[in-house]
Biopython code that builds the backbone (N, CA, C, O; Angstrom):
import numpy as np
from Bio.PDB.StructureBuilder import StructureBuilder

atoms = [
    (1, "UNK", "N", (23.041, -9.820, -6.405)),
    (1, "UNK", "CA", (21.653, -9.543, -6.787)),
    (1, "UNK", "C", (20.731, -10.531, -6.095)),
    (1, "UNK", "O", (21.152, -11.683, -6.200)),
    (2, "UNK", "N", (19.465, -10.403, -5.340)),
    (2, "UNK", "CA", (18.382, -10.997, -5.091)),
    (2, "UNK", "C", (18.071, -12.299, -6.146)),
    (2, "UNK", "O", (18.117, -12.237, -7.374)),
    (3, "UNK", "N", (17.855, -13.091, -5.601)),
    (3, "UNK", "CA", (17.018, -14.070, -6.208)),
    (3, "UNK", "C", (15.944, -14.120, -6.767)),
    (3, "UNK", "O", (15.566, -14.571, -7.848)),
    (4, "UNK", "N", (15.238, -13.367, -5.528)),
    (4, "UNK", "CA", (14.159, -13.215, -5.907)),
    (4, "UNK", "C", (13.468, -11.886, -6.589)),
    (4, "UNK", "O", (13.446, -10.861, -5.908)),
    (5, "UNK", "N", (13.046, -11.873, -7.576)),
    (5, "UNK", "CA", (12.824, -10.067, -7.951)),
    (5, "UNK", "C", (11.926, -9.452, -7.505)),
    (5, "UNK", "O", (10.885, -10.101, -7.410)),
    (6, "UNK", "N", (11.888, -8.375, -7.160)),
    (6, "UNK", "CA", (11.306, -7.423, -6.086)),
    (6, "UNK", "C", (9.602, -6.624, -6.839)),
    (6, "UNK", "O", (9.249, -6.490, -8.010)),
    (7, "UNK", "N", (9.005, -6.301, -5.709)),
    (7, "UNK", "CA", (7.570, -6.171, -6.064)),
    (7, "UNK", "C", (7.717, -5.107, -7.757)),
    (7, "UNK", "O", (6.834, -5.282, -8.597)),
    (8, "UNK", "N", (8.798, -4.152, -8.040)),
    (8, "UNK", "CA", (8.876, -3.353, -8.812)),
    (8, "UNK", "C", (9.066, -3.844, -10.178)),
    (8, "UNK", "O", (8.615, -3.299, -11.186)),
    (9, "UNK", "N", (9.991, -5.256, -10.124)),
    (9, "UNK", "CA", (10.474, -5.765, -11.285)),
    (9, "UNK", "C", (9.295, -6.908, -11.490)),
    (9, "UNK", "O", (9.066, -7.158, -12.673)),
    (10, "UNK", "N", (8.501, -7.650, -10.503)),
    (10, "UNK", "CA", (7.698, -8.270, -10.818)),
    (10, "UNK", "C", (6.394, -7.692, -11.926)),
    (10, "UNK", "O", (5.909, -8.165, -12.953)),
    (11, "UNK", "N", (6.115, -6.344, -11.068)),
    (11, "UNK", "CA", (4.485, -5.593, -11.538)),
    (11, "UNK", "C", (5.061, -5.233, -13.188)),
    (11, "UNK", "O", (4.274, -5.253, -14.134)),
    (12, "UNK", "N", (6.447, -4.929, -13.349)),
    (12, "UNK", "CA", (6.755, -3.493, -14.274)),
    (12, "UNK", "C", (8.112, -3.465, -15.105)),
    (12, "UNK", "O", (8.523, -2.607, -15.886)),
    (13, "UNK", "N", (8.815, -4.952, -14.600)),
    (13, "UNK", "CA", (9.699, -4.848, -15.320)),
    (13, "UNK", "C", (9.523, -5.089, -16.447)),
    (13, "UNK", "O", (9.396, -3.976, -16.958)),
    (14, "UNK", "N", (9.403, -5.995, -17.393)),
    (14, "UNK", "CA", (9.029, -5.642, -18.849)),
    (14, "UNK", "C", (8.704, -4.849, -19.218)),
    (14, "UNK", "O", (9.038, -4.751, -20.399)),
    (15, "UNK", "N", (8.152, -4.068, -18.875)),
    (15, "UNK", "CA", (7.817, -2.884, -19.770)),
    (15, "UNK", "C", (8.509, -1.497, -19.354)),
    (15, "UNK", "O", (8.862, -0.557, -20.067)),
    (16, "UNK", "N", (8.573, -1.645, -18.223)),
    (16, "UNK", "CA", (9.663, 0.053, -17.787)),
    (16, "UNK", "C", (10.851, -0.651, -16.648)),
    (16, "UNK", "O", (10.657, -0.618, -15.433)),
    (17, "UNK", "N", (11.685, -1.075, -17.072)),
    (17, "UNK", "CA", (13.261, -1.609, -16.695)),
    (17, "UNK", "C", (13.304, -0.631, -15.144)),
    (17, "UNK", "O", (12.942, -0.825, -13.984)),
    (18, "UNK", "N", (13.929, 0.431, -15.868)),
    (18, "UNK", "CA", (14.408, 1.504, -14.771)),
    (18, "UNK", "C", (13.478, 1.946, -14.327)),
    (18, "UNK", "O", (13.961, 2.924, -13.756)),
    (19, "UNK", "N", (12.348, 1.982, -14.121)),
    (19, "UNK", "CA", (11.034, 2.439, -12.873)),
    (19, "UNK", "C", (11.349, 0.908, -11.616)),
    (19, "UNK", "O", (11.605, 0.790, -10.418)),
    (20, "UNK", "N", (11.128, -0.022, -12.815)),
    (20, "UNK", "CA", (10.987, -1.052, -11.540)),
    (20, "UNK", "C", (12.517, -1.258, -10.840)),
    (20, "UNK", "O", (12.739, -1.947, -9.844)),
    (21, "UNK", "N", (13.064, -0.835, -11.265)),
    (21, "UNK", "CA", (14.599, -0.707, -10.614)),
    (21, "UNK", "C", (14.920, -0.017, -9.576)),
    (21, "UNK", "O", (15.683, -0.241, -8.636)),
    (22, "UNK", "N", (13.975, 1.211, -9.965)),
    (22, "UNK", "CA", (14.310, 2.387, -8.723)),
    (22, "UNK", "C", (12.947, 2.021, -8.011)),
    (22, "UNK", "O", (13.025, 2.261, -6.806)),
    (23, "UNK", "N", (11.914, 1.592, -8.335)),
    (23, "UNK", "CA", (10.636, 1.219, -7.103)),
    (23, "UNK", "C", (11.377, -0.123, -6.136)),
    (23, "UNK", "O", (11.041, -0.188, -4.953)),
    (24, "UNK", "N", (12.051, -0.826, -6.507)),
    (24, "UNK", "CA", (12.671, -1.718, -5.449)),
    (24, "UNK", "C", (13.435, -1.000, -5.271)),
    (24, "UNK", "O", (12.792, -0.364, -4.436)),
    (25, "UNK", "N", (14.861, -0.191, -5.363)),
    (25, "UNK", "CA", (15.468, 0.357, -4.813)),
    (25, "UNK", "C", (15.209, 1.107, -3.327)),
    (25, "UNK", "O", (15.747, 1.132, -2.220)),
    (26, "UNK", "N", (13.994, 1.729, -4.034)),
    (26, "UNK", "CA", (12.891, 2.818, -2.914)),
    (26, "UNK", "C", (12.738, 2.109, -1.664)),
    (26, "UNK", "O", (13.162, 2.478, -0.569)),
    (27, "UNK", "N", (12.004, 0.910, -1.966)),
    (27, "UNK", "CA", (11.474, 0.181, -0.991)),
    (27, "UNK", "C", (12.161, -0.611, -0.629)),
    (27, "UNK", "O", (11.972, -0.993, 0.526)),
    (28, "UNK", "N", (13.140, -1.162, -1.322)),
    (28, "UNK", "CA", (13.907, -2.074, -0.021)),
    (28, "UNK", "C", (14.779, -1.243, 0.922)),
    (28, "UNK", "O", (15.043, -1.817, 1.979)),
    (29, "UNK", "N", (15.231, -0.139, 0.783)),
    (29, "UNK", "CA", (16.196, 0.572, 1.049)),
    (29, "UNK", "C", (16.296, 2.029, 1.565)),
    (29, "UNK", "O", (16.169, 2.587, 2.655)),
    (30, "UNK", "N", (16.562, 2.368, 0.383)),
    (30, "UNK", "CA", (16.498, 3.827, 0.630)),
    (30, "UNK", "C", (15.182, 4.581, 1.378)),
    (30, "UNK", "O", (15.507, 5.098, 2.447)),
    (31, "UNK", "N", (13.982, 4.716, 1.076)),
    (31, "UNK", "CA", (12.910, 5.426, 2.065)),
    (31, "UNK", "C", (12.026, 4.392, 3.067)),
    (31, "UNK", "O", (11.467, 4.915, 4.031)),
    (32, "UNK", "N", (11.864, 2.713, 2.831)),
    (32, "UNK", "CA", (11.130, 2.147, 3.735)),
    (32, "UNK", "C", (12.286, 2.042, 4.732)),
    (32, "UNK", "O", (11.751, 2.135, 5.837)),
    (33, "UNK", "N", (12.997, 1.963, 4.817)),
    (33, "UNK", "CA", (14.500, 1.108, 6.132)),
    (33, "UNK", "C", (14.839, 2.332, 6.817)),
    (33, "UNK", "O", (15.650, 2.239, 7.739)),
    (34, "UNK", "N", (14.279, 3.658, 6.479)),
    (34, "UNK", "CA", (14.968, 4.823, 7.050)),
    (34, "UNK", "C", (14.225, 4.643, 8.682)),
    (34, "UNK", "O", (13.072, 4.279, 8.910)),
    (35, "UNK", "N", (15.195, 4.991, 9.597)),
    (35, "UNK", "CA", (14.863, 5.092, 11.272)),
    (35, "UNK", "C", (13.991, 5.442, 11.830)),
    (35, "UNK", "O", (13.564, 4.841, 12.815)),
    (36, "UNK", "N", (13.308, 6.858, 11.215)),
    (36, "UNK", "CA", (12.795, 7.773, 11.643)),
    (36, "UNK", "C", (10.791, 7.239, 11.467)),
    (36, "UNK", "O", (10.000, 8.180, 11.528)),
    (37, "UNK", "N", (10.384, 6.251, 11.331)),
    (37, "UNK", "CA", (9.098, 6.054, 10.552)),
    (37, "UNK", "C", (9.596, 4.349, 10.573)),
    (37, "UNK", "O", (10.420, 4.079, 9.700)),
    (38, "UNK", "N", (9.170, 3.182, 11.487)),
    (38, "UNK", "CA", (9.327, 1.762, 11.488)),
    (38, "UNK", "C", (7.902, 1.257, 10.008)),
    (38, "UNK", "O", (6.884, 1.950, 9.994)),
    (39, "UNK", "N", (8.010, 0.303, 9.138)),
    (39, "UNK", "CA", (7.321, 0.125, 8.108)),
    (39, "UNK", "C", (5.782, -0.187, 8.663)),
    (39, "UNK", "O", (5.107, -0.554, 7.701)),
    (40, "UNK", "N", (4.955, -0.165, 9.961)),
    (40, "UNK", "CA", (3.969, -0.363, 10.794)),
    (40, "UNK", "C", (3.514, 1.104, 10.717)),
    (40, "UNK", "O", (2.325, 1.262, 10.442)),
    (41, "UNK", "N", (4.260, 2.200, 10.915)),
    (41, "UNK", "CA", (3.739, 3.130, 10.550)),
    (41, "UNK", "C", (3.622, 3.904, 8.837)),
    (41, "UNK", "O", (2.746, 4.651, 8.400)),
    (42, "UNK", "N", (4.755, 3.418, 8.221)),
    (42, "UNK", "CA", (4.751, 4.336, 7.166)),
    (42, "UNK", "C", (3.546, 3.191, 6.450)),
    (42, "UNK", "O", (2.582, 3.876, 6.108)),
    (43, "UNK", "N", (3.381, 2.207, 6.234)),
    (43, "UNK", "CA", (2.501, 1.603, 5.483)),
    (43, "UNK", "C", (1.665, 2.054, 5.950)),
    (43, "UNK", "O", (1.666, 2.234, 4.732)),
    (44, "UNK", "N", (0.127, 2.867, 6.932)),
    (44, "UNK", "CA", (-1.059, 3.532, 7.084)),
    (44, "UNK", "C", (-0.862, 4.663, 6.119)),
    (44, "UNK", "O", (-1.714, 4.954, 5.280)),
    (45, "UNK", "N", (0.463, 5.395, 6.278)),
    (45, "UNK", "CA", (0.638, 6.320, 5.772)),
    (45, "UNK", "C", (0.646, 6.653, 3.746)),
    (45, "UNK", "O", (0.367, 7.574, 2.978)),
    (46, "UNK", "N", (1.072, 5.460, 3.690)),
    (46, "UNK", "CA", (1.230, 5.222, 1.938)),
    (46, "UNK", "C", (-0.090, 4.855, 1.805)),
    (46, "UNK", "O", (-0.420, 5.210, 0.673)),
    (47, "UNK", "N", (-1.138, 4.265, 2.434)),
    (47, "UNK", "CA", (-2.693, 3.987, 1.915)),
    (47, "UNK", "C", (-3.217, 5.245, 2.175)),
    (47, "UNK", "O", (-3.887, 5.623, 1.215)),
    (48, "UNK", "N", (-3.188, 5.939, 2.962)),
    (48, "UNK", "CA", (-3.997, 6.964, 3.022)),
    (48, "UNK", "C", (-3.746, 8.253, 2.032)),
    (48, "UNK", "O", (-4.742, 8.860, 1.637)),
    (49, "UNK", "N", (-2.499, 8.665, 1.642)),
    (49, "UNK", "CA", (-2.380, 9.131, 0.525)),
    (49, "UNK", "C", (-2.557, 8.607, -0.908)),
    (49, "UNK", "O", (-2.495, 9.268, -1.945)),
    (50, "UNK", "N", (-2.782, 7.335, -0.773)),
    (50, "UNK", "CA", (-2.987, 6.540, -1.873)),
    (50, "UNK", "C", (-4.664, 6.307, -1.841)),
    (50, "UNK", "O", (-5.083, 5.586, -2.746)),
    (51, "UNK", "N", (-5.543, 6.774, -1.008)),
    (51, "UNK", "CA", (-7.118, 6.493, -1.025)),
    (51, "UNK", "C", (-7.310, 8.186, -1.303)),
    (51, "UNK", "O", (-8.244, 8.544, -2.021)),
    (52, "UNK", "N", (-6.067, 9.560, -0.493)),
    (52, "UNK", "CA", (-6.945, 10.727, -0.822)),
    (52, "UNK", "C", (-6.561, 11.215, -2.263)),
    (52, "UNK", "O", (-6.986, 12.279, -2.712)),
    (53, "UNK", "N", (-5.679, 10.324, -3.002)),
    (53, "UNK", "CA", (-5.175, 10.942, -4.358)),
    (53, "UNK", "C", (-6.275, 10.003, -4.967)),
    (53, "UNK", "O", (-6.452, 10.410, -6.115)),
    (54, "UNK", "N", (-6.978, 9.081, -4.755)),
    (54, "UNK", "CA", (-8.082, 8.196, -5.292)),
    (54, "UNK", "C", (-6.987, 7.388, -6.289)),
    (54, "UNK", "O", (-7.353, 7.335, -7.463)),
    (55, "UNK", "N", (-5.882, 6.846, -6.026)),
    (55, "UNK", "CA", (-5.002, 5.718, -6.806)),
    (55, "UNK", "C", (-5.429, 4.511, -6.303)),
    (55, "UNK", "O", (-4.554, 3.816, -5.788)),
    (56, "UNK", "N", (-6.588, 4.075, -6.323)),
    (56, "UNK", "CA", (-6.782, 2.709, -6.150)),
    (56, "UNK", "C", (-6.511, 1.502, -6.934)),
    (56, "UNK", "O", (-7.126, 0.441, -6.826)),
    (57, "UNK", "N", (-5.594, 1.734, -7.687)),
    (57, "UNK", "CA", (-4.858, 0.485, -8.394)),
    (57, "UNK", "C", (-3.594, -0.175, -7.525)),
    (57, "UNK", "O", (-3.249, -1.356, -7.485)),
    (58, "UNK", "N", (-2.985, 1.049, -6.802)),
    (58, "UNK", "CA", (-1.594, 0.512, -6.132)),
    (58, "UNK", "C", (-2.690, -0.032, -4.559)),
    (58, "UNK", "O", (-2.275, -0.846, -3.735)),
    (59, "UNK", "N", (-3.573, 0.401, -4.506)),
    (59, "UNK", "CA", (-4.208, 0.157, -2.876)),
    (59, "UNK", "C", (-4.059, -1.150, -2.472)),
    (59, "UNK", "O", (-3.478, -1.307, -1.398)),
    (60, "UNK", "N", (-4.478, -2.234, -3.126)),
    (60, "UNK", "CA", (-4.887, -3.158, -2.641)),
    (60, "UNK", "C", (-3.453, -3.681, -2.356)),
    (60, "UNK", "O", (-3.409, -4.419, -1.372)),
    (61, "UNK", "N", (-1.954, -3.416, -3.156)),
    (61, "UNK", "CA", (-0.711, -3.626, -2.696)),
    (61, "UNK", "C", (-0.954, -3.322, -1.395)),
    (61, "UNK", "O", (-1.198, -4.066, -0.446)),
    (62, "UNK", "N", (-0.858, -2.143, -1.464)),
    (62, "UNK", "CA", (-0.384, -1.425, 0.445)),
    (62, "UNK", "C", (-0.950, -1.739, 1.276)),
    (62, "UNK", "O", (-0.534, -1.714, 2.434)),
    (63, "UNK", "N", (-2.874, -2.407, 0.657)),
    (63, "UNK", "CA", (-3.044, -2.512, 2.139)),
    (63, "UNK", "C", (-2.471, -3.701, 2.883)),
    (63, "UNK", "O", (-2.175, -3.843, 4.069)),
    (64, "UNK", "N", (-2.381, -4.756, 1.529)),
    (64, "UNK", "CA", (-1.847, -6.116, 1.749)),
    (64, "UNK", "C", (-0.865, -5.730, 2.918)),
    (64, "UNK", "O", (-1.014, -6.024, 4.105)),
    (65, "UNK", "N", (0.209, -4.987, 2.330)),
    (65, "UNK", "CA", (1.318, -4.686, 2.791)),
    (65, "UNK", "C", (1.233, -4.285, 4.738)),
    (65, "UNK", "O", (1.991, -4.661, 5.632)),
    (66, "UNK", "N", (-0.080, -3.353, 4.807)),
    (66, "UNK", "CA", (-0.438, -3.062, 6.164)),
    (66, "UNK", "C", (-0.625, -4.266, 6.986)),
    (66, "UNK", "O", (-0.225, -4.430, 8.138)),
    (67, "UNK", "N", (-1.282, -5.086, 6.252)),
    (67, "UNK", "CA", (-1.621, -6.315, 6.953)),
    (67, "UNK", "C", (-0.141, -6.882, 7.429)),
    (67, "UNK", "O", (0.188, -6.815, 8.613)),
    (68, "UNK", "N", (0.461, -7.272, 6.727)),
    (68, "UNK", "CA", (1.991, -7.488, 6.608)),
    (68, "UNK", "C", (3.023, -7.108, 7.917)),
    (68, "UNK", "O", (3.883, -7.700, 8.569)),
    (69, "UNK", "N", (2.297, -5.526, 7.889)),
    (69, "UNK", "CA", (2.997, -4.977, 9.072)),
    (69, "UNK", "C", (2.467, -4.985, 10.106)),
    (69, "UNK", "O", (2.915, -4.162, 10.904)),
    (70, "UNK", "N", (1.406, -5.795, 10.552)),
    (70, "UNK", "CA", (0.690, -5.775, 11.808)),
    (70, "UNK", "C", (-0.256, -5.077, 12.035)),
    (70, "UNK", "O", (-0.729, -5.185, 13.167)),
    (71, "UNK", "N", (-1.005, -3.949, 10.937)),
    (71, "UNK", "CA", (-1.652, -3.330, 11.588)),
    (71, "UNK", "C", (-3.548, -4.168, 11.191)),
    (71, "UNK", "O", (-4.138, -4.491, 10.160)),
    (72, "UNK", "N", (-3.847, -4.202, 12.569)),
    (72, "UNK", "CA", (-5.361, -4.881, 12.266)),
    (72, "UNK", "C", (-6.329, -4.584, 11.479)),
    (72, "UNK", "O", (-6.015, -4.000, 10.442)),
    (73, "UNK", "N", (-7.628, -4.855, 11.695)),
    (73, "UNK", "CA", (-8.394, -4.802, 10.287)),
    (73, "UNK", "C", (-9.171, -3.340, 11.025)),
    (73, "UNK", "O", (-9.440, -2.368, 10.319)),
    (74, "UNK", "N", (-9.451, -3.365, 12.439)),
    (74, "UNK", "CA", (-9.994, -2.096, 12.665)),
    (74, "UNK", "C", (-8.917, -0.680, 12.181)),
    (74, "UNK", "O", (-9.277, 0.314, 11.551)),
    (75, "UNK", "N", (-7.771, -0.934, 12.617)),
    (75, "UNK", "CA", (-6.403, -0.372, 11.960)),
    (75, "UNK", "C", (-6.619, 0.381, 11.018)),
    (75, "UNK", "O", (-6.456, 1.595, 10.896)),
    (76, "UNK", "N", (-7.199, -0.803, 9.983)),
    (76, "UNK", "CA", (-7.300, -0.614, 7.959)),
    (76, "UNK", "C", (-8.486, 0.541, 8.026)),
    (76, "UNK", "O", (-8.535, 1.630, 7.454)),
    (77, "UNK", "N", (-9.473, -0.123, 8.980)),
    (77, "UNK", "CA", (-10.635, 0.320, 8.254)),
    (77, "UNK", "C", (-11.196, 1.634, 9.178)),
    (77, "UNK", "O", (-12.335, 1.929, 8.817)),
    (78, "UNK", "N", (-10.762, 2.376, 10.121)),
    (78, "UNK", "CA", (-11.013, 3.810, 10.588)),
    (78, "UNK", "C", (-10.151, 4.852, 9.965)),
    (78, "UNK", "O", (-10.641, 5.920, 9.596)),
    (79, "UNK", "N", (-9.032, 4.612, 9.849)),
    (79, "UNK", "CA", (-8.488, 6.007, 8.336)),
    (79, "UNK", "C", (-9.460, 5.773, 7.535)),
    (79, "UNK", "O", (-10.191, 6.764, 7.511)),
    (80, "UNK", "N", (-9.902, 4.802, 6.744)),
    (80, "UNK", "CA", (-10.852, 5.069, 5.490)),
    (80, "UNK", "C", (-11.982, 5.947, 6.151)),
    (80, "UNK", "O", (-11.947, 7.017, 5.544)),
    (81, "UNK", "N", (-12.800, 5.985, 6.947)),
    (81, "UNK", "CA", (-13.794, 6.464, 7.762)),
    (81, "UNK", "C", (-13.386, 8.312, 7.811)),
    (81, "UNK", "O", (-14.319, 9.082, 7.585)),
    (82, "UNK", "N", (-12.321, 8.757, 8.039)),
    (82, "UNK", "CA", (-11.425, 9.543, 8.577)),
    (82, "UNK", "C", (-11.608, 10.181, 7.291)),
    (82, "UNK", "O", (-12.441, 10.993, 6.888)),
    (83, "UNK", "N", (-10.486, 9.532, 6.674)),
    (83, "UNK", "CA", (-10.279, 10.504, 5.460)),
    (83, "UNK", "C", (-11.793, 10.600, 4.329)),
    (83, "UNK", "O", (-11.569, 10.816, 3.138)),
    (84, "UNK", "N", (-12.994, 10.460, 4.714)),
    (84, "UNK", "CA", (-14.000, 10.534, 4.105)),
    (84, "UNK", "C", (-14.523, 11.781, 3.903)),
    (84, "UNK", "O", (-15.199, 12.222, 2.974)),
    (85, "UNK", "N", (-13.898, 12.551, 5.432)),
    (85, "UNK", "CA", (-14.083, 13.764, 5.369)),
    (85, "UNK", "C", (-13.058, 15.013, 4.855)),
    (85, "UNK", "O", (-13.208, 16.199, 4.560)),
    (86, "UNK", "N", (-12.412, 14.468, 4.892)),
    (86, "UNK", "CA", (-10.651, 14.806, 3.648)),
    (86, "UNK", "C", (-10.710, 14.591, 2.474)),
    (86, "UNK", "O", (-11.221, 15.523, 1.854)),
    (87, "UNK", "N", (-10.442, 13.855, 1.955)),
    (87, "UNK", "CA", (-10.948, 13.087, 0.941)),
    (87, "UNK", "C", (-11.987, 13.210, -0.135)),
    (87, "UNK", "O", (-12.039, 13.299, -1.362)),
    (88, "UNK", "N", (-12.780, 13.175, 0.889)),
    (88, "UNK", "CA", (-14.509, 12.993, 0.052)),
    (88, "UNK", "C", (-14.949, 11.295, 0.261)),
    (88, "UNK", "O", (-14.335, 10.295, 0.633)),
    (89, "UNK", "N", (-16.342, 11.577, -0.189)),
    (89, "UNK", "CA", (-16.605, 10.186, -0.167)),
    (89, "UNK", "C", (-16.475, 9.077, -0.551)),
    (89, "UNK", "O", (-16.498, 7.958, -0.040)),
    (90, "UNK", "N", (-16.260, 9.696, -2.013)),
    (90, "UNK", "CA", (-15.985, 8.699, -3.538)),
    (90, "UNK", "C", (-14.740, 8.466, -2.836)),
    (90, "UNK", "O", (-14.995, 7.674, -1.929)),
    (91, "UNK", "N", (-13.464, 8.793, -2.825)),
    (91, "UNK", "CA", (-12.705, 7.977, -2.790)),
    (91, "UNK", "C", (-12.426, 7.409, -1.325)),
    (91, "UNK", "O", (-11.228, 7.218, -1.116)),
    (92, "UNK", "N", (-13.351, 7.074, -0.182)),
    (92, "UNK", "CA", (-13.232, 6.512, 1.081)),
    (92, "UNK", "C", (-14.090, 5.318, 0.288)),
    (92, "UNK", "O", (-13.476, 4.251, 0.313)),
    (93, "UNK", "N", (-15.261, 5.262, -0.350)),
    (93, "UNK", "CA", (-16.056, 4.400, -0.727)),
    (93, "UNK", "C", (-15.422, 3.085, -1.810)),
    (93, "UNK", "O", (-15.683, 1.891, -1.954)),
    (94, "UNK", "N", (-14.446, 4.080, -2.452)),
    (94, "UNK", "CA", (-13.696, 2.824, -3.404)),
    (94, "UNK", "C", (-12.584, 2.234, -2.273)),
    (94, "UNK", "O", (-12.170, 1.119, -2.589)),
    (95, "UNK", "N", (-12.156, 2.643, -1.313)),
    (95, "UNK", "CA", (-11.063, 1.917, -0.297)),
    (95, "UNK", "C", (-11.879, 1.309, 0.524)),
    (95, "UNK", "O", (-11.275, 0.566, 1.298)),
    (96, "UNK", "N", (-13.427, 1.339, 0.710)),
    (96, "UNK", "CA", (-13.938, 0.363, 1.458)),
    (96, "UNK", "C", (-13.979, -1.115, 0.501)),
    (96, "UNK", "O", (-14.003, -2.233, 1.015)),
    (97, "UNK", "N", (-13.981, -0.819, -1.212)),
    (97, "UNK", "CA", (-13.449, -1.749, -2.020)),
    (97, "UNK", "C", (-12.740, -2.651, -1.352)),
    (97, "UNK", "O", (-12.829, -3.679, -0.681)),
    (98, "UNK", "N", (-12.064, -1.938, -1.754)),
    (98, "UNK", "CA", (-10.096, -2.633, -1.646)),
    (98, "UNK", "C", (-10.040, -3.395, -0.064)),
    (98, "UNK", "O", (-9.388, -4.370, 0.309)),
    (99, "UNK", "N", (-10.768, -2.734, 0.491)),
    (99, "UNK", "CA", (-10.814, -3.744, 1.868)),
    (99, "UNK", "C", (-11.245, -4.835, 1.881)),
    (99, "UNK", "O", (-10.477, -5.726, 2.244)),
    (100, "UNK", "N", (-12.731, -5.214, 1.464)),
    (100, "UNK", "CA", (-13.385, -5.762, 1.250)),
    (100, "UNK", "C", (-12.576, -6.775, 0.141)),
    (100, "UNK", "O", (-12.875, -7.922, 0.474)),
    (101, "UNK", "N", (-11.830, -6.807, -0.837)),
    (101, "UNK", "CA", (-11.315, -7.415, -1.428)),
    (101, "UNK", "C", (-10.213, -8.022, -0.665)),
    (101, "UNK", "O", (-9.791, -9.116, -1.039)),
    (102, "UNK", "N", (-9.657, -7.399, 0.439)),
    (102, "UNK", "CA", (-8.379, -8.093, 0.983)),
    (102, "UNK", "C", (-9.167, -9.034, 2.009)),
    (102, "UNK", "O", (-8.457, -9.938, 2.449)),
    (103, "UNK", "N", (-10.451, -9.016, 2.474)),
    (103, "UNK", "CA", (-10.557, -9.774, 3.264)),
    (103, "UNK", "C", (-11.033, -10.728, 2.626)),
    (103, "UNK", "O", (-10.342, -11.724, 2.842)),
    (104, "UNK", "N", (-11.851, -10.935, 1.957)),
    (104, "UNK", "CA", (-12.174, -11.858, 1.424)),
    (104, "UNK", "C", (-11.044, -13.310, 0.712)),
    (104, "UNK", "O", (-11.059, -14.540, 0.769)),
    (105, "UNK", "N", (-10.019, -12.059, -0.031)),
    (105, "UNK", "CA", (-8.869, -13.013, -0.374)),
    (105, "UNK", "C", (-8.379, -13.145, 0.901)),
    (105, "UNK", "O", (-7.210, -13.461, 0.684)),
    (106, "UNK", "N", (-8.527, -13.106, 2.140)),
    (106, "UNK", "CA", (-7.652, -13.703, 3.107)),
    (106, "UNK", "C", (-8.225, -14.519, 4.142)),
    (106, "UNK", "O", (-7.703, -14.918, 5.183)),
    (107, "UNK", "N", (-9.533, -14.729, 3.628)),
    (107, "UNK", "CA", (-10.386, -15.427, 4.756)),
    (107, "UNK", "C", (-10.615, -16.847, 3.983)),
    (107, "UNK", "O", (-11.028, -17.022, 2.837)),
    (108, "UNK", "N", (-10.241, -17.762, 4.913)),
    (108, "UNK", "CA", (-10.536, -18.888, 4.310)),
    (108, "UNK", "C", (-11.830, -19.353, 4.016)),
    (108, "UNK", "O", (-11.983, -20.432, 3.442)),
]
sb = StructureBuilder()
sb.init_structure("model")
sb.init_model(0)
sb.init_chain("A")
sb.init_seg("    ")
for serial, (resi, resn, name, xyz) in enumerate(atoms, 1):
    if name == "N":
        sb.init_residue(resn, " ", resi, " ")
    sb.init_atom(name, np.array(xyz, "f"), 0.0, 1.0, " ", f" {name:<3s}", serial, name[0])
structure = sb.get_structure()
């Protein structure tokens, strides 16, 4: 077993055991490590379904997470632009949030 406990058991274990069991499972393993999709791409991909379903509670994870994977801040911030017209506005406008919150926590 890990030492360290994984983003699933940190957010959720107390209160739902087996969610946060199978959300690290997910992500260490089974769907982020798959060949087909390197984690540089699938992380744009998990924010942008996560800004057009308007779940902006998990956002500010993923975008962290984008950052993580290399992708830049122009990167972050033209899907939000994009999916405005997908989407709608309201929820491009709350992911200009969540941006705005990651930079700030990351700018010294």
């Amino acid at each position: 077993m890990n030492a360290k406990p994984g983003v699933g058991q940190q957010s959720m274990g107390d209160i739902a055991p087996e969610l946060a069991e199978l959300t690290d499972r997910l992500r260490s393993g089974d769907v982020w490590q798959r060949p087909q999709l390197a984690p540089r791409e699938r992380s744009p991909a998990s924010v942008a379904a996560l800004i057009a379903l308007n779940r902006g509670e998990q956002l500010p994870f993923h975008l962290h997470r984008t950052r993580d994977n290399g992708i830049s801040r122009d990167e972050r911030v033209e899907p939000v632009t994009h999916l405005a017209l997908h989407a709608g506005w309201p929820c491009a406008a709350s992911a200009v949030s969540a941006l705005r919150a990651l930079e700030t926590a990351t700018t010294p």
